[in-house]
N, C-alpha and C positions, 0 to 999 in steps of 0.2 A: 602430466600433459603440457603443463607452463613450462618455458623453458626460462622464465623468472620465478624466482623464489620470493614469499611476501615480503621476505624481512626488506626487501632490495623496493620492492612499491615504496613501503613504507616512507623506506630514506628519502625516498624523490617528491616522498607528498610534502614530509617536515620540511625539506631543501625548498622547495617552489612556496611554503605558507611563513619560512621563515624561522623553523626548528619546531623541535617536537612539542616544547610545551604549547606553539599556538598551536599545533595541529592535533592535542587533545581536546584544546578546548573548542576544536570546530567538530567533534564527535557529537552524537547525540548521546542521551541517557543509553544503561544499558538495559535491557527491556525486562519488566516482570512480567513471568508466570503467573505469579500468581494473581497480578492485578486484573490480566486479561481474564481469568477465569470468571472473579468478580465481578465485569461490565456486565450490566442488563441486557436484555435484549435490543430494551429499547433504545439505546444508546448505540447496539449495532448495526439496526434496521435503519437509525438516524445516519451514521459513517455512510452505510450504503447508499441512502440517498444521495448524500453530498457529493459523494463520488461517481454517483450516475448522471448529475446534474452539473458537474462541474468539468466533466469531458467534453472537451473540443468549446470551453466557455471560456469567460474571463471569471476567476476563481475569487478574486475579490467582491464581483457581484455577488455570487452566492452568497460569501460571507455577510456581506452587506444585509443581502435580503434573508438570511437566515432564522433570527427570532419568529418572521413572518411564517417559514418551511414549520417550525415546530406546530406554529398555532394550527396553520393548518391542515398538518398530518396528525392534529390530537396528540402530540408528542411523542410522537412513533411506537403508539404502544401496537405493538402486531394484531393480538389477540383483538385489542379494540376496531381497530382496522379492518378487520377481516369479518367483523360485524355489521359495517356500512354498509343499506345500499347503493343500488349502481347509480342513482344520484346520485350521493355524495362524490364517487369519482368522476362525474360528467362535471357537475359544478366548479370540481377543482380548476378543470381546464380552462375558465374563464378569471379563477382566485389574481387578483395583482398582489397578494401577500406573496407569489412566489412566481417562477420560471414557466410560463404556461408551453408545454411541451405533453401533447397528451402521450406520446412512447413513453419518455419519461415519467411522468406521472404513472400511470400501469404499470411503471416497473417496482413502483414502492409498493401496491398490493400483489405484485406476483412475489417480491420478497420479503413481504408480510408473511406470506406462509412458508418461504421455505426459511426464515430465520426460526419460525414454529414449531417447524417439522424436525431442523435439526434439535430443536430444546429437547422434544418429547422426547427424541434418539439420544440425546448425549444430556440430557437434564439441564443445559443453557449453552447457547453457542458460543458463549465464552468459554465454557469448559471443553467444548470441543475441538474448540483452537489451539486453548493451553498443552490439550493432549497428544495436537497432532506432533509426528516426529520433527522435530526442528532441520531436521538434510532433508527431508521431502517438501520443500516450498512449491513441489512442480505438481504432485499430487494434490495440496488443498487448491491451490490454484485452477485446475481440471475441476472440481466440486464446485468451486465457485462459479465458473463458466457454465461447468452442465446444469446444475440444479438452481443458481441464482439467474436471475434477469440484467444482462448489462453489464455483469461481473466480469469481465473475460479481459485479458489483455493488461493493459497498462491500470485500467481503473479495480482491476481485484489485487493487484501488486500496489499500489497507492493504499486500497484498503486495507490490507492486512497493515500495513507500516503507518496509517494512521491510526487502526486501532488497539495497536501499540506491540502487535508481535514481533518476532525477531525477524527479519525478513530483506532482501535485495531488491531493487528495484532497475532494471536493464534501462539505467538511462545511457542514452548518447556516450558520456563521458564514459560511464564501466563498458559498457562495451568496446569501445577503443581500448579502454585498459586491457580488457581480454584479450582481442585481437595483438595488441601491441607486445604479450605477454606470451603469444605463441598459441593462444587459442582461438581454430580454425572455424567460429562463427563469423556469419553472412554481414552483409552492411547492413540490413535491415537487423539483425536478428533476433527474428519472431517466429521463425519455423519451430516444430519440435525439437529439431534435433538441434539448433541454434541455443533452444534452451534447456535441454540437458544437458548440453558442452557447459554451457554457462554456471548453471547447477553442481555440477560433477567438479567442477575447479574452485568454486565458489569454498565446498565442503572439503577440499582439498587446505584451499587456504587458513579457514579458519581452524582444520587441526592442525595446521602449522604452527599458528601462532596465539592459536586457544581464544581467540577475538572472535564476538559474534557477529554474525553474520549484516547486521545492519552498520558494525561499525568497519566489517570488510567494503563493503557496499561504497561507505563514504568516502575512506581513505584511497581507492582506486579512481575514484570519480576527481577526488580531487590531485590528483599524481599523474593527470594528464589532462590535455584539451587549453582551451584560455584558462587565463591563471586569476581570477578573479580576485578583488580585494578582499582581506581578511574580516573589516568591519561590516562590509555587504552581507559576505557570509554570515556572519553573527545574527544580523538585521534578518535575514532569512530565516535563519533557525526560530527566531521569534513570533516569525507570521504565523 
């Protein structure tokens, strides 16, 4: 469908960061399997928050005010959660340990239970991630919208990538990469079919050049748009 071949991204990421070896080291790790399997629930049900609470915010606050999210979600244990009552969620709405947003708030017990419901199904939602096919980012993403709370969009593609799966994330930059690349998504693109072109090329790529998917993701992002400093970048990677 590209009428570029990766290996040619590639050159223009190294060329614009200043050769291939910086432009390894602005990669992320390459993701385990097997580690995702092993995160707790609670530790997913945690991501998810963070990521429902950090849309359309300033992401540092959160950070800031985070020790406080755990205390007050009882450490995001689901099962625990789901055993409060509906005090404890009226109360939260007034907590300054955290974001007092009562949508948000509601959406950590509505994905109280559905991080639950998938354990009982697949024996922990880590292992259900770990299983899912790695070229179908577009189908767990669809589960995360339908059956999570808040999950849809940009904040379920942030989740999956910070709870360490292999995965793409349609920022700004990759998508001009695509478009720039010959593939015919939208300036927005957010339609479905926007993101299965994107999807479709994505899996294309990475059997070209056997690189996974998160490090296809980066290296496009960075092979076009402003050319940002090499150290920022770094600095970034550490936040």
């Amino acid at each position: 469908m590209a009428r570029v071949p990766f290996k040619r991204i590639r050159e223009r990421a190294a060329e614009r960061k200043g050769g291939e070896k910086v432009l390894a080291s602005l990669l992320p790790k390459k993701r385990d399997n097997k580690a995702l399997a092993k995160l707790g629930d609670d530790r997913i049900l945690a991501e998810m928050a963070r990521r429902v609470f950090s849309a359309g915010f300033v992401w540092s606050v959160i950070d800031k005010k985070w020790p406080g999210f755990e205390d007050a979600f009882l450490g995001f244990n689901p099962k625990r959660l789901l055993f409060q009552p509906a005090e404890f969620w009226h109360d939260l709405a007034s907590d300054k340990r955290i974001v007092r947003n009562p949508q948000k708030i509601k959406s950590v017990r509505d994905n109280a239970k559905f991080v639950s419901d998938i354990a009982a199904e697949h024996g922990s939602f880590g292992k259900f991630l770990a299983a899912w096919p790695a070229d179908d980012q577009l189908g767990l993403m669809d589960v995360l919208a339908k059956r999570g709370s808040r999950l849809g969009g940009n904040s379920g593609q942030y989740l999956l990538r910070f709870l360490g799966r292999d995965s793409f994330i349609l920022t700004n930059d990759l998508m001009l990469c695509l478009r720039d690349s010959g593939v015919p998504i939208s300036e927005k693109g957010t339609s479905k079919k926007d993101l299965k072109l994107a999807q479709v090329q994505i899996n294309e790529w990475a059997k070209e050049s056997g690189l996974p998917l998160t490090h296809i993701s980066r290296i496009c992002a960075l092979s076009v748009g402003e050319n940002h400093p090499v150290e920022r970048l770094r600095e970034a990677m550490q936040e």
